[in-house]
N, C-alpha and C positions, 0 to 999 in steps of 0.2 A: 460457425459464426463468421460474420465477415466483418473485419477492423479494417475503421476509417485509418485515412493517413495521421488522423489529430491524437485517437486512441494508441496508434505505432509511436508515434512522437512519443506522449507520455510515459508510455513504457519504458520506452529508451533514456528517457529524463529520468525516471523513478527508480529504476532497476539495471539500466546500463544493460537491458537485453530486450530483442524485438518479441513477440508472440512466434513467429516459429522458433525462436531459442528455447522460450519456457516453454512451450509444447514438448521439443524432444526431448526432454532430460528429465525424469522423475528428481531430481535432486536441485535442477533450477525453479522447479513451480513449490517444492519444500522449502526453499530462501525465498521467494518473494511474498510465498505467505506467511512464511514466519515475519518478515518485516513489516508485511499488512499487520499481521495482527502484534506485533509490541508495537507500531503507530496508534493503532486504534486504543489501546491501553493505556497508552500516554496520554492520548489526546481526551479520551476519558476520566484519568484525573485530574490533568487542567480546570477540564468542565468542570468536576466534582469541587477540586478547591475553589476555583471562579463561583461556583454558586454560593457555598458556604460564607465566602467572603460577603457577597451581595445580601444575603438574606438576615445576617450577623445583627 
C-alpha cells in the first residue's frame, strides 16, 4: 500500500512512529492496535452514555 504524506503525518501524531516503523516490529503494530482499539471502546461508551442521556 502506498501512504500519502498526510496518512505518515498522522501516524506520527497518533503513535510517535512512521508506517515503516510499525511494519518492522511485530511488537509496534501489537501497541498501536492495542491503542486503536481501547480508543475505539472508549469512544463507544461516550456514544452509548451520550445516547442514553439524549433518549432519557
Amino acid at each position: 500500500m502506498n501512504y500519502t504524506p498526510e496518512m505518515e503525518k498522522a501516524m506520527h501524531q497518533s503513535h510517535n512512529m512512521g508506517y515503516a516503523e510499525y511494519g518492522r516490529k511485530l511488537e509496534n503494530q501489537i501497541a498501536v492496535e492495542k491503542r486503536r482499539q481501547d480508543e475505539y471502546e472508549k469512544c463507544k461508551n461516550i456514544t452509548a452514555e451520550l445516547d442514553s442521556h439524549l433518549h432519557k
